[in-house]
C-alpha positions in Angstrom: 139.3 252.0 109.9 141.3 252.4 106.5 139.6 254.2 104.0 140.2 254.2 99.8 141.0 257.8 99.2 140.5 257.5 95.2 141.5 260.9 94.6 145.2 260.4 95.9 147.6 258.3 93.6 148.7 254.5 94.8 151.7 252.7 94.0 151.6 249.7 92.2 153.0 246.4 93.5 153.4 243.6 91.3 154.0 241.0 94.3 154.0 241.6 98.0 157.4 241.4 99.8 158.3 238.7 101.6 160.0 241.4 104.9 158.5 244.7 104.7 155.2 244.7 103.9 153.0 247.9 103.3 150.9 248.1 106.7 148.2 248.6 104.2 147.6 247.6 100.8 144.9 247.3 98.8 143.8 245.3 95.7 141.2 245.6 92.8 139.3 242.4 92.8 137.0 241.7 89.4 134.6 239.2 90.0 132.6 236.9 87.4 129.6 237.7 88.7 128.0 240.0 90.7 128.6 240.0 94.5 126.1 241.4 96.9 127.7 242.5 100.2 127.5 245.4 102.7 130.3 248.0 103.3 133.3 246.6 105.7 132.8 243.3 105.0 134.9 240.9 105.4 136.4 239.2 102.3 137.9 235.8 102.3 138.7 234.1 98.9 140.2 231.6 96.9 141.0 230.3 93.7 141.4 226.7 93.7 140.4 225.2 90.9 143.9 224.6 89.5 145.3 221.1 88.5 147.3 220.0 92.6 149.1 217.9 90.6 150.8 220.6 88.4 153.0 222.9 89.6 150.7 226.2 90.2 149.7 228.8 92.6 146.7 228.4 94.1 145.5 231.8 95.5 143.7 232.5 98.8 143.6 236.3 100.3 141.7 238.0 103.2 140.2 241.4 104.1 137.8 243.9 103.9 135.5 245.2 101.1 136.1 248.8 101.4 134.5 250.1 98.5 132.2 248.7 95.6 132.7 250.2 91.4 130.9 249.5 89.1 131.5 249.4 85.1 134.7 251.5 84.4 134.7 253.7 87.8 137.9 251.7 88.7 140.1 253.5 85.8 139.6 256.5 88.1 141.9 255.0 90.7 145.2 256.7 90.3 148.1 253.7 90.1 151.5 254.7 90.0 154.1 252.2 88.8 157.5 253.1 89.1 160.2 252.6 86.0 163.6 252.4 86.1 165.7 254.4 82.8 169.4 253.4 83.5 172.0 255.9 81.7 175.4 257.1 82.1 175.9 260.7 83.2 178.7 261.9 80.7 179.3 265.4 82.2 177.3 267.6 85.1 176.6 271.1 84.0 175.5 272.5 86.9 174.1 271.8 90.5 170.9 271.2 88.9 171.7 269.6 85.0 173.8 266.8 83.6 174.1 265.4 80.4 173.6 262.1 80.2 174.3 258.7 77.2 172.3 256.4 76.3 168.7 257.7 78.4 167.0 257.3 74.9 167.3 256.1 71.0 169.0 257.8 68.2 165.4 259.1 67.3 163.6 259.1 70.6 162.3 261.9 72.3 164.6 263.6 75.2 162.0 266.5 76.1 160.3 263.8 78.4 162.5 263.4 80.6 163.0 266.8 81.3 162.9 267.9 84.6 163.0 264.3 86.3 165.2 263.5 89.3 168.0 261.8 89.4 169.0 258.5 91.6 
């Protein structure tokens, strides 16, 4: 059985892919009302309530309630998204430093991204 390790950080997908897909992933549902169901459940669901004569997608998901929240607990959940910064490297100083244009504004702040990896 999978199990929601809260402490450990997750990474955020805005969309599944179509080839590739995480063996696992796992989704915070918020519900209208309150829903009363044991641990491991099984979950199937659907939102159909949209116009099938307009061009929308209509939602339907399965799998298994791992774990319930309740009020704010979810914020806890550690959600990583990952950004993309494109610059140009203008010179490297070193194995480990380069100096790079155009990573921030004519008055932004360089100190944060100090010490961040390059790819």
């Amino acid at each position: 059985p999978v199990a929601l390790d809260m402490a450990q950080p997750h990474r955020y997908l805005r969309e599944l892919p179509v080839e590739g897909c995480p063996p696992t992933v796992f989704a915070i549902l918020f519900f209208e009302a309150p829903v009363v169901s044991p641990s491991r459940a099984p979950l199937i669901a659907a939102k159909l309530d949209a116009d099938i004569h307009k061009n929308n997608c209509r939602l339907m998901f399965h799998g298994h309630i791992l774990q319930a929240v309740a009020g704010e607990e979810w914020k806890s959940i550690q959600v990583i998204k990952t950004k993309c910064k494109p610059a140009q490297i203008d010179r490297v100083v070193d194995d480990f430093s380069a100096i790079a244009k155009n990573l921030v504004t004519k008055d932004g702040n360089v100190e944060r991204f100090v010490g961040m990896k390059i790819h």
